[in-house]
Structures are given as structure tokens and as C-alpha cells.
C-alpha positions in Angstrom: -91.7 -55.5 -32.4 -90.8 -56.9 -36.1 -89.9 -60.2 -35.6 -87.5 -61.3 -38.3 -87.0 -65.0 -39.2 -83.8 -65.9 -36.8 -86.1 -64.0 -34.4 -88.5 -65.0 -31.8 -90.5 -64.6 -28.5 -88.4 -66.5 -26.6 -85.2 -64.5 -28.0 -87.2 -61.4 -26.9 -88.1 -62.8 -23.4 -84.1 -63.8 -22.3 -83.7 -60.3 -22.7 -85.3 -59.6 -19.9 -82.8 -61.3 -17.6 -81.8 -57.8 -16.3 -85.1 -56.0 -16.0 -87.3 -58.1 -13.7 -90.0 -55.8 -12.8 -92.7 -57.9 -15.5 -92.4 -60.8 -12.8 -94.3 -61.6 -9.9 -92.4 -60.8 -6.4 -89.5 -59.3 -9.2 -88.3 -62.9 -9.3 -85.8 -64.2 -12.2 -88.7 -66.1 -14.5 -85.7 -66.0 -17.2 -83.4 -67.9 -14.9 -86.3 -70.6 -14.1 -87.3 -70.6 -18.1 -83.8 -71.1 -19.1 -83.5 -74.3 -16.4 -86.6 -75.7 -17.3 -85.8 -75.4 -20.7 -82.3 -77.4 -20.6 -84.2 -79.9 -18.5 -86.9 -80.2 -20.9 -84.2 -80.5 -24.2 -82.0 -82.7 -22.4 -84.7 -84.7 -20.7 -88.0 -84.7 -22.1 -87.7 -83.6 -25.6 -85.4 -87.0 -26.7 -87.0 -89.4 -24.7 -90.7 -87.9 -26.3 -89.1 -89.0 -29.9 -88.1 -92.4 -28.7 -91.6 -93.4 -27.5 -93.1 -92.0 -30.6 -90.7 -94.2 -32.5 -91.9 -97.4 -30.1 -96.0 -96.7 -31.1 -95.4 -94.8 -34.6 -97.9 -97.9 -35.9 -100.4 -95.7 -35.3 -99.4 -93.6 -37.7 -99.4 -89.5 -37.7 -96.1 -89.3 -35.6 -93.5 -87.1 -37.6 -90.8 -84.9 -35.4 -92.1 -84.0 -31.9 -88.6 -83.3 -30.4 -86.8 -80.1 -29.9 -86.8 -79.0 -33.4 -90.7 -78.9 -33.1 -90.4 -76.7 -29.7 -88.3 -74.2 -31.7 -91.2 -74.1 -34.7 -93.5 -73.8 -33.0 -92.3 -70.9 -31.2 -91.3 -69.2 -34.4 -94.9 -69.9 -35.5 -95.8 -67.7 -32.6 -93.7 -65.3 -33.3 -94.9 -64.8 -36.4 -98.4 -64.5 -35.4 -97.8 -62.3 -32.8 -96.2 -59.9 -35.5 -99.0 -58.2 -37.4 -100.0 -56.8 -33.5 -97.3 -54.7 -33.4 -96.2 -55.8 -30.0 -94.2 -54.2 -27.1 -93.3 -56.3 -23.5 -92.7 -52.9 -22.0 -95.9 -51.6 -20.8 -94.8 -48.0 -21.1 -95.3 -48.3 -24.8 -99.5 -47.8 -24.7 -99.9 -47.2 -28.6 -98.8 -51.1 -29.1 -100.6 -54.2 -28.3 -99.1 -55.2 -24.7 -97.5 -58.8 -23.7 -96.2 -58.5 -20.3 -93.2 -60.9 -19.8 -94.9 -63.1 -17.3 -97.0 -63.9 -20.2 -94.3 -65.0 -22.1 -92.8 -66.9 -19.4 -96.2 -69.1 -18.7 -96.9 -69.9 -22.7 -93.5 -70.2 -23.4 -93.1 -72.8 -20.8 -96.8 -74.5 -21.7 -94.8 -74.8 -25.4 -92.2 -76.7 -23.7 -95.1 -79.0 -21.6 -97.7 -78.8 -24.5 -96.3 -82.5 -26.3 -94.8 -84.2 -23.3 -98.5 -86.0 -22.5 -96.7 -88.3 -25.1 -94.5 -89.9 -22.8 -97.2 -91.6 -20.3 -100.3 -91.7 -23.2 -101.7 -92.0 -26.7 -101.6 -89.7 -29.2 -105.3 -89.5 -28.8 -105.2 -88.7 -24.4 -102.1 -87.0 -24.6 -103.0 -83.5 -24.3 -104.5 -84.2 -21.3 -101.6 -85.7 -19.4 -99.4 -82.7 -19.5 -100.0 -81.7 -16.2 -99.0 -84.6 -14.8 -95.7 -84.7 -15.6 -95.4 -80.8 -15.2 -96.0 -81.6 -11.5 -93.4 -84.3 -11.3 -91.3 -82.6 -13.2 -91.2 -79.0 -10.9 -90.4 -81.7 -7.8 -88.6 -78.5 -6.5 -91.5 -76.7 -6.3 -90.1 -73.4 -7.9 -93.5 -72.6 -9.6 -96.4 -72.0 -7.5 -99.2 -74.9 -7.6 -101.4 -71.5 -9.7 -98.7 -71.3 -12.0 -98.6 -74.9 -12.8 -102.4 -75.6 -13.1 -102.3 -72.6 -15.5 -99.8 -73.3 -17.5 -101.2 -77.0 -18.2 -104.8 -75.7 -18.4 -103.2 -73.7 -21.5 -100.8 -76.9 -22.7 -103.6 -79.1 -23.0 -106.3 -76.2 -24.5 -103.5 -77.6 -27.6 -105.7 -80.7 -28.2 -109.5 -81.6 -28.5 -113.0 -80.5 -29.9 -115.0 -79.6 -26.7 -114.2 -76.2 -27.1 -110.7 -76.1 -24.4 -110.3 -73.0 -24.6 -113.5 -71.8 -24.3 -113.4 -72.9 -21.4 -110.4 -71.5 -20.0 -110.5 -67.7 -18.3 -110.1 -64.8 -20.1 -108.3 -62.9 -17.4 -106.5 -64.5 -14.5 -104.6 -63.5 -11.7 -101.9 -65.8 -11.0 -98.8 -64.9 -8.5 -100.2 -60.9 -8.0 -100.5 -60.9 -12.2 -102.6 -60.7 -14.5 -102.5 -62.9 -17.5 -105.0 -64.1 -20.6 -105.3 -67.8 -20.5 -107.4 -67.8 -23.6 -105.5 -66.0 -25.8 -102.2 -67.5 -24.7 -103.9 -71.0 -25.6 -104.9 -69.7 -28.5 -101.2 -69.2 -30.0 -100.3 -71.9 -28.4 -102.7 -74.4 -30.5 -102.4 -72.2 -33.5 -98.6 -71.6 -33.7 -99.0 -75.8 -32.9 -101.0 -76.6 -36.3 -98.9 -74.3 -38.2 -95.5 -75.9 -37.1 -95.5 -78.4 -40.5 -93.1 -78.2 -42.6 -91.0 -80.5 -45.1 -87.7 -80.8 -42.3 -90.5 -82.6 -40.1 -90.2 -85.8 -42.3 -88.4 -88.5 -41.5 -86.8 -88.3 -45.2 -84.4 -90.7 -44.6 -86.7 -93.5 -43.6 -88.9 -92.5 -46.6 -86.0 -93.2 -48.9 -84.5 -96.1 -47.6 -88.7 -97.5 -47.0 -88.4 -98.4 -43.8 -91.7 -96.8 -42.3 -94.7 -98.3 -41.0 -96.9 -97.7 -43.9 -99.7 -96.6 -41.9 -97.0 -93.1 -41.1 -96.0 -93.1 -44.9 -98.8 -90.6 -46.0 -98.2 -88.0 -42.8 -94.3 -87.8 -43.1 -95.0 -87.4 -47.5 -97.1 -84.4 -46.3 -94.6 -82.9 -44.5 -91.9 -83.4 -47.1 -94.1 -82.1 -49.4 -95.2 -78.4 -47.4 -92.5 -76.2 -48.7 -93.6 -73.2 -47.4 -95.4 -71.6 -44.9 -95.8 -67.9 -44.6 -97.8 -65.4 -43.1 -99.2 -62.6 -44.7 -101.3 -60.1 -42.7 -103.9 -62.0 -41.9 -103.2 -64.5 -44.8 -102.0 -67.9 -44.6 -99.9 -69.2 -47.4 -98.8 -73.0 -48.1 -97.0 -74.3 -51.1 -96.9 -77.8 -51.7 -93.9 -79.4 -54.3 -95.4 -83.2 -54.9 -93.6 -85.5 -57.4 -95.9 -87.8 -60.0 -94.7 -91.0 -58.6 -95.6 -90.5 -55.3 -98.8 -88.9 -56.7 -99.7 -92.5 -58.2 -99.5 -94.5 -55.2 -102.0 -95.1 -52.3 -101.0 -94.9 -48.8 -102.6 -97.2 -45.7 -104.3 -94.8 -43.2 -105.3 -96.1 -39.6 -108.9 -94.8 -39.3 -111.2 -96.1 -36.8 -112.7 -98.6 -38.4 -110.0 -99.9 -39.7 -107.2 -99.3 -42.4 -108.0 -97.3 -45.4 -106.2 -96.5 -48.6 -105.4 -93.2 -49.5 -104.0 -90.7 -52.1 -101.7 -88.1 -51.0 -103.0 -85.3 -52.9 -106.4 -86.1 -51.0 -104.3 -86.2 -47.8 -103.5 -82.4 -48.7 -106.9 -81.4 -49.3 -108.0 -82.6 -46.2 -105.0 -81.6 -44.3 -105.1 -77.4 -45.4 -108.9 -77.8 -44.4 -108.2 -78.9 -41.1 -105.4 -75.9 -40.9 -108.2 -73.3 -42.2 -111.0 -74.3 -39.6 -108.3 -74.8 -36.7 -107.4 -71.2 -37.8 -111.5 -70.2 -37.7 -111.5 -71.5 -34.1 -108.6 -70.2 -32.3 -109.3 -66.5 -34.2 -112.0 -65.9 -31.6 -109.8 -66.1 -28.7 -107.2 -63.7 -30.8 -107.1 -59.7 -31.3 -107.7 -59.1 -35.1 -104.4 -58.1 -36.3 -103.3 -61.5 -36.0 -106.5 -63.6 -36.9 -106.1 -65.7 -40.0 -108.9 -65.5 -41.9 -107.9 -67.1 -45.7 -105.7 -69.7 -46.3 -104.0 -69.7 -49.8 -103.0 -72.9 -50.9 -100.7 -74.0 -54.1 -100.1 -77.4 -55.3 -97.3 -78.0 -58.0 -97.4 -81.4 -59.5 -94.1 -81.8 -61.1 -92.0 -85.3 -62.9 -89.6 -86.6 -60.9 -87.6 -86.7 -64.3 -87.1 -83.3 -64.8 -88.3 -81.1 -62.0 -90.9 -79.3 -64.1 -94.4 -79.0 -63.5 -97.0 -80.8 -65.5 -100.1 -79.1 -63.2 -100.6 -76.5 -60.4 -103.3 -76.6 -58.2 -104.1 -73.3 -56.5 -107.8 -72.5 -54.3 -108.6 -70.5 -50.8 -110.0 -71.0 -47.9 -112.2 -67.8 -46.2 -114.3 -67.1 -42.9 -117.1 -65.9 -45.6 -118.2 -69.4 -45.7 -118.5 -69.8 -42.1 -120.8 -71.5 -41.0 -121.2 -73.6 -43.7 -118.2 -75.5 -43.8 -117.5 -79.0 -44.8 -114.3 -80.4 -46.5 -116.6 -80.0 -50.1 -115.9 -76.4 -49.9 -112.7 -77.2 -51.3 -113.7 -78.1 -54.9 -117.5 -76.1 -54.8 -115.9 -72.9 -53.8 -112.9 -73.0 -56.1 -114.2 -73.8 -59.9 -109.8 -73.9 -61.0 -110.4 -77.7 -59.1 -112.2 -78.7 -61.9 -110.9 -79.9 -65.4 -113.8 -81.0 -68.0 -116.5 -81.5 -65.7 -113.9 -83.5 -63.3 -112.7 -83.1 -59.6 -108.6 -83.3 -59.3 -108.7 -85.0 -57.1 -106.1 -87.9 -56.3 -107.8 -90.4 -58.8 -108.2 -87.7 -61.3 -104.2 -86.9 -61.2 -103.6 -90.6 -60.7 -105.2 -91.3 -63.8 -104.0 -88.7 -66.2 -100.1 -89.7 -65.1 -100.9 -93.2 -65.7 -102.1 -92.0 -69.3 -99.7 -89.4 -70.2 -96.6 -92.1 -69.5 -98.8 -94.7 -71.6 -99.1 -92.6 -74.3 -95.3 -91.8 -73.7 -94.5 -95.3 -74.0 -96.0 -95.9 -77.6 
């Protein structure tokens, strides 16, 4: 299966309205997807943005509505595309998805954000099943079907290892699906579904944010693309000097912190390149991302012309010795005379090319 942009697993699963035999008991699992699925965009999805606007001074909250189902299904999508992938089992020289399979993750997709509604940001992966089991009140899954599906949902959150410590195999309904690697696409599809039409751009412009949000909705504006290349990762970042001089409030822990956004980026792509390293044990290795390529442009607001580009990688050869340094040790082109540029460093020479401007 080549999945082309407008394309997607759930485009590919519909299709199987008319060929039932993938399903348990040959019930219509398209039919219950698509119902669940108007339910969930008419219902759930909305109402999930309107809470996240009531807490968002937490910060972190950017788009969680349907537009996020949709990317991160396409992240999926695109995953699942270097595996050369066929839902008809008949095809045995291509990597197998059955469409029950689809059916349960596409479903935990829908679920995997919904935690939102009853919890913080923080316990929210965990709440998913709750509402899954109010929100089936008809009982048309099978209690299996929904413990699975928000075993895999939540697996989208935490650092204890979830989906570890989920099955490999399972046998739900008279099927046989792969909880771990279903999670695994799940979670991964989930960190990869950033982009700049997550922002609130509006708000930004007319600076009516929380500032604590400011930082997380610039990132977003500022990822321009995403693509995947074998078992590459690619992100290019467009970031504009005068938002490259300015600090930004971040809620930590122990309080709120000041921050630059270019240091928000650094951190952010190394969060994307060990979230990759952990869910590429649960996935075949066609679709494992082991690299993440990432390039900066630093361009005037003035003109729209770069004054610096910033470009490093990420790779599972420095696994396990990983720490956010690896950033600048491993990449020598994040250096300039002896100097990190980092946020100050870029900060800096701005504030000294427009003095020098100036006289």
C-alpha cells in the first residue's frame, strides 16, 4: 500500500464496508467506526477544545480537536508506509494489518485525548477508559474490546514503560490483534502530529494568550515541516529574529521559568528523537525511526531572508548515552567561535547586528 498525502488508514479501512470477513462474527466494524466517529467529532472532539481553553494556564495546550484526530492518523499512515502493507491476508509477501486491527487503533485514536475532558493534562491518559465505557452505553463493543482499546489509548502517555507492559499478541472477539505495536503507532503517530496549523495564530497575533502557552503554540507555528524519509525523520523550522529575542514564561514544577524559543526547539526535537527510540522497539524495522534531521532557519522579519541556519541529527548510535547535551557535543555546526547557539547566543548577535545597524 503507498499511502499518498490525501491518503490514509482510515480511508483504507471504510473500504472495507463491503468485505466483512476481517471482523469478528463478520460484523460491520466500519458501520460501528463510522458511528463512533460522528459521535466522537460532534460530541467529544469540540467539547475537549473548550475545556482545554478553560485550564490552558497551564500551558502546553495547542489544538486537540478534530483536526488533531485527522493528523494523527495521517502520521500513522505515513509510518505504516515504508512496511509495504496489505489488509488482505492473501497477500503473504507484504507486512499484514488485518482490518480489525485498524478498527481497534483507529478507534483508540479517536479515545486517545478525550482523558482531557474529566482530568489534567498530566492524568489524562489514564482516564480514557472511563469515558470509552460511558460513552459505548449501548454496549455495541464487547467489555474485551473496550479494555483493549483503552489499554492501547492510554499506552499514548507516561514513562513507566505502557506499552511494555501491554501484550504482544491478544485474542479479542475470536482475533488476533498486537496491542504493543498498535500502541506503538499510536504514541508515535501522536508526537509526530505538530505542525505550524496547530497554533492558535490568531491569538498569537492579536496577544491574547496566557503567556505561560506562548512558547508551545510559537513552536508549532514555527514546525513547517514534517516528513518521513525511510526510516528518517525530517523537521524544518522557519523562526523570525524578533521572536527569537524574547523570553517566554514556562510553568515547570517549581515554578515559572523564562525561556528562549530556540531552546524550546532544542529540547522539543530531543524529546521527538528519544520518544522515536522508545516506541521503535515495539515496531517492525521498516518503519522504525532511527535519525531525526533537524533544520533551523533564522530569518528577519523585514525581509524574509535568512541571517543563520541551524542544521544537526539525532541517531540510535548514541543510545544509551543520551541526554539533551547530545545536541551541541554531537553536532560541532552548533558551535560558532568556541560558542553554543543557543537562544542567548542568537539573542545576542541580533541585538548586536541591529545596534550596529542603527549607527
Amino acid at each position: 500500500m503507498d499511502i499518498e498525502y490525501n491518503e490514509s488508514i482510515e480511508s483504507e479501512f471504510l473500504k472495507f464496508n463491503d468485505d466483512l470477513r476481517g471482523f469478528p462474527l463478520d460484523n460491520n466494524y466500519v458501520r460501528i467506526y463510522e458511528d463512533f466517529k460522528d459521535k466522537f467529532d460532534k460530541e467529544v472532539h469540540p467539547e475537549i477544545k473548550t475545556k482545554i481553553l478553560e485550564i490552558e494556564k497551564e500551558g502546553y495546550y495547542n489544538d486537540h480537536g478534530v483536526d488533531h484526530i485527522r493528523m494523527v492518523i495521517q502520521r500513522v499512515s505515513w509510518l505504516l508506509n515504508n512496511l509495504n502493507v496489505s489488509f488482505v491476508k492473501e497477500e503473504s509477501n507484504k507486512f499484514y494489518i488485518s482490518p480489525y486491527e485498524l478498527f481497534i487503533l483507529l478507534v483508540a485514536i479517536q479515545l486517545h485525548d478525550t482523558g482531557h475532558l474529566i482530568a489534567s493534562r498530566k492524568e489524562h491518559a489514564r482516564k480514557g477508559a472511563e469515558l470509552l465505557t460511558k460513552f459505548d452505553n449501548g454496549k455495541i463493543l464487547s467489555s474485551g474490546e473496550r479494555q483493549t482499546i483503552s489499554n492501547i489509548a492510554k499506552a499514548h502517555g507516561g514513562k513507566d514503560d505502557p506499552i511494555g507492559k501491554l501484550p504482544i499478541d491478544d485474542d479479542i472477539s475470536h482475533k488476533t490483534i498486537r496491542p504493543q505495536f498498535l500502541a506503538a503507532l499510536l504514541r508515535l503517530g501522536d508526537e509526530l502530529s505538530e505542525d505550524q496549523t496547530r497554533a492558535s495564530n490568531f491569538l498569537l497575533d492579536i496577544d491574547e494568550m496566557v503567556p505561560t502557552s506562548i512558547i508551545y503554540h510559537l513552536y508549532s507555528a514555527s514546525l513547517q515541516s514534517v516528513k518521513i524519509n525511510g526510516n528518517e525523520l525530517k523537521l524544518k523550522f522557519y523562526i523570525s529574529d524578533e521572536v527569537l529575542i524574547k523570553k517566554y514564561q514556562v510553568q515547570t514544577k517549581d515554578g515559572i521559568i523564562e525561556k528562549f524559543l530556540l531552546d524550546e526547539v532544542y529540547d522539543r526535537t530531543f524529546k521527538t528523537f528519544t520518544e522515536s527510540l522508545y516506541c521503535s522497539r515495539f515496531l517492525p524495522e521498516k518503519c522504525r525511526i532511527n535519525s531525526v534531521k533537524v533544520n533551523i532557519n533564522l530569518y528577519s522579519k523585514s525581509n524574509d531572508q535568512n541571517f543563520k541556519q541551524l542544521a544537526y541529527e539525532l541517531r540510535d548510535s548514541i543510545y544509551p548515552s543520551i541526554n539533551k547535551k547530545i545536541i551541541f557535543t554531537n553536532n560541532e555546526a552548533l558551535y560558532e567561535n568556541g560558542n553554543k547557539i543557543d537562544g542567548d547566543y542568537v539573542c545576542n548577535l541580533i541585538t548586536k547586528d541591529k545596534v550596529n545597524e542603527s549607527i
